[in-house]
C-alpha positions, 0 to 999 in steps of 0.5 A, a space after each residue: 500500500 502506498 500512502 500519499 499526502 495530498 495537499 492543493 494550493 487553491 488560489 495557484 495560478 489565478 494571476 495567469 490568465 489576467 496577466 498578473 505573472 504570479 498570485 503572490 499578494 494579488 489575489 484579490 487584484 486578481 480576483 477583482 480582474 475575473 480571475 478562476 481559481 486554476 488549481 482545483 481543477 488540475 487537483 481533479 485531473 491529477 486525482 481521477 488518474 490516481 483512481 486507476 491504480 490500485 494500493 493507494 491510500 491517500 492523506 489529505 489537508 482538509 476543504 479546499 486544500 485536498 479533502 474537497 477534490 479528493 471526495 469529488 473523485 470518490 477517494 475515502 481520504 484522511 483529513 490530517 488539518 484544518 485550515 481556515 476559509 483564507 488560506 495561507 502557506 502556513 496552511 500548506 507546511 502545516 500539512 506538510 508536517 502532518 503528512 511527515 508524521 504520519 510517514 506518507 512515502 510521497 507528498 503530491 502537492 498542487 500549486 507552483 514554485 512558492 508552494 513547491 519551496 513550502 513543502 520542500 523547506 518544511 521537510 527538510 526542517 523537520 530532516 524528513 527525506 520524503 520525495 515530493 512531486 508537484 502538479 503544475 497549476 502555478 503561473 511560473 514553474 522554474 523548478 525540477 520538481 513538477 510533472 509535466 502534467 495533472 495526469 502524468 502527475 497521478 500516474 507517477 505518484 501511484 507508480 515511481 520505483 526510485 527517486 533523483 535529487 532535483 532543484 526547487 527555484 523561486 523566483 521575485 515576483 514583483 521583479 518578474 512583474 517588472 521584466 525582470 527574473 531573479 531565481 534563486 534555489 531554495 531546496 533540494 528534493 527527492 522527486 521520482 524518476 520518470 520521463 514525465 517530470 519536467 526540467 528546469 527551466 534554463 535562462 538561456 538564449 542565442 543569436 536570434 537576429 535573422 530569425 527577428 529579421 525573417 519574421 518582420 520581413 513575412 508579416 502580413 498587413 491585417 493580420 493580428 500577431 499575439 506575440 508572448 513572453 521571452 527574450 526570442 520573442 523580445 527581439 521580434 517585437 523590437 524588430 517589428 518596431 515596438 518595445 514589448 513587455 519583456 514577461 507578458 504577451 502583447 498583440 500587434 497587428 501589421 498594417 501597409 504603414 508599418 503596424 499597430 501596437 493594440 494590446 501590451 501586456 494583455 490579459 486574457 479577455 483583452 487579448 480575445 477582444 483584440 483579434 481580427 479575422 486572421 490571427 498568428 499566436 507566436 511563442 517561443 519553447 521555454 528553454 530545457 523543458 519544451 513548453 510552448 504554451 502553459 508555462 508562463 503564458 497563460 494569457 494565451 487561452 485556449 479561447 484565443 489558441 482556437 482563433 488562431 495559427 500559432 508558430 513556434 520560433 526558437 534560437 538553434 540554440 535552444 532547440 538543441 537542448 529540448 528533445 520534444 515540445 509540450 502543451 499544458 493549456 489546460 483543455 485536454 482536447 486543445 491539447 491533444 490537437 496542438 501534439 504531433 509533428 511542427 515546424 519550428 522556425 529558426 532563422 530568416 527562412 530555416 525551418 526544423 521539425 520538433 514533435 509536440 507530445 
């Protein structure tokens, strides 16, 4: 049998899709901005995979911490906390700490790097080597630590056989608002050793000048450019005439005279409202882990994905050191029609096919 601690960080990820880059002292901005909470239902995907395997007994911090989803998919968990209505990352540790006196064999928590730091530093406070593993529904996901799936992450809980020691990197959110990424590694955890768990995040880039250059050159007057975050990304935007926000998403439309700057960091629905009859989402892979969308970019919809064409462009650079692509949009159908084979643009004209799993 194994034992699994379970615990959700219930408002993970609302700042994404309002174009907040972070929930961290925003929630009620971003609540205010229309925001969903995000996690919950990542919390579900993960958990209804779980179901498929047996041996599993499940622990979980109490309402909507765990104990809700959990009872929703029909897990017979036990409530080891109480939190109040308002959460908070005190609540999480608080669990954590249950979850270790009670010698669960993996913590599986559902949130984004600040939640992944609060599990990791409490084990390691209390001297605890118990493995962990995250179900991404943060907004930034710099760290080793987490699945490159809700579902992936139910399987492998319920699965692992061994486990690696891997990084937990948070990053200042308010310098991150601004433009800016400082990370910082906060931990060290045991994770499970699978495929399916994804890499760092590297902050590394290359000579991306004529791959700025070609794509000025192709755009086509009346069509909208949803253009996202990062440095390859940036320099397109520089190249098409515009300072961009360096961490948000933009939207650009090209015009006989030039162009026209109609969205800069956008949120979801001005995104949306921003669309004309011929749309291109344009996105660079996050470097070392291959997520085009779902990382970072939550702005970009799956509303505004089906108005669109999207393009993927990256430096040779970075290419080489990702293997495949990934799609976390967070609608499994969207998801499954952005997989298979796609070009991705490279240089001025130069093309290189990448899969999209």
């Amino acid at each position: 049998m194994r034992r699994l601690g379970f615990v959700v960080n219930p408002i993970a990820g609302m700042g994404g899709r309002v174009g907040l880059k972070g929930t961290d002292g925003k929630v009620t901005e971003a609540r205010e901005r229309g925001a969903e909470p995000r996690a919950p239902e990542r919390a579900r995907e993960a958990l209804e995979s779980l179901t498929t395997h047996e041996d599993v007994e499940l622990l979980a911090a109490g309402g909507a911490m765990g104990e809700s989803v959990a009872t929703a998919v029909g897990f017979e968990c036990e409530v080891v906390t109480h939190p109040s209505e308002e959460t908070s990352a005190e609540d999480t540790r608080d669990a954590v700490r249950a979850f270790a006196e009670a010698g669960v064999d993996l913590v599986l928590f559902v949130g984004g790097d600040g939640t992944a730091v609060d599990v990791a530093e409490t084990l390691a406070e209390h001297g605890e080597e118990i493995p962990i593993l995250g179900v991404p529904a943060g907004v930034k996901i710099y760290s080793s630590v987490f699945a490159v799936s809700p579902r992936a992450a139910g399987h492998i809980a319920a699965t692992f056989e061994r486990t690696a020691t891997r990084e937990v990197n948070d990053i200042d959110e308010d310098a991150y608002r601004s433009g800016e990424v400082h990370t910082e590694l906060k931990a060290l955890a045991a994770v499970p050793v699978a495929e399916e768990v994804q890499s760092s995040k590297q902050l590394s880039g290359g000579n991306v000048e004529t791959l700025a250059a070609g794509v000025a050159a192709d755009a086509e007057a009346g069509v909208t450019y949803v253009l996202g975050p990062g440095s390859t990304l940036g320099a397109i935007k520089r190249e098409l005439g515009f300072d961009g926000t360096p961490l948000g998403v933009d939207v650009w439309r090209a015009t006989d005279e030039g162009g026209e700057l109609l969205v800069r960091d956008g949120s979801a629905d001005e995104i949306d409202e921003s669309l004309g009859e011929h749309n291109v989402v344009m996105v660079s892979p996050i470097g070392g882990q291959g997520f085009v969308f779902g990382r970072g970019n939550q702005q970009i919809s799956p509303a505004v994905l089906r108005e669109s064409e999207v393009e993927i462009v990256a430096s040779r650079a970075k290419l080489d050191d990702i293997g495949v692509l990934r799609v976390d949009t967070g609608d499994s159908a969207l998801d499954e029609d952005l997989r298979g084979w796609r070009q991705v643009r490279i240089g001025r004209v130069e093309r290189r096919l990448l899969k999209v799993v």
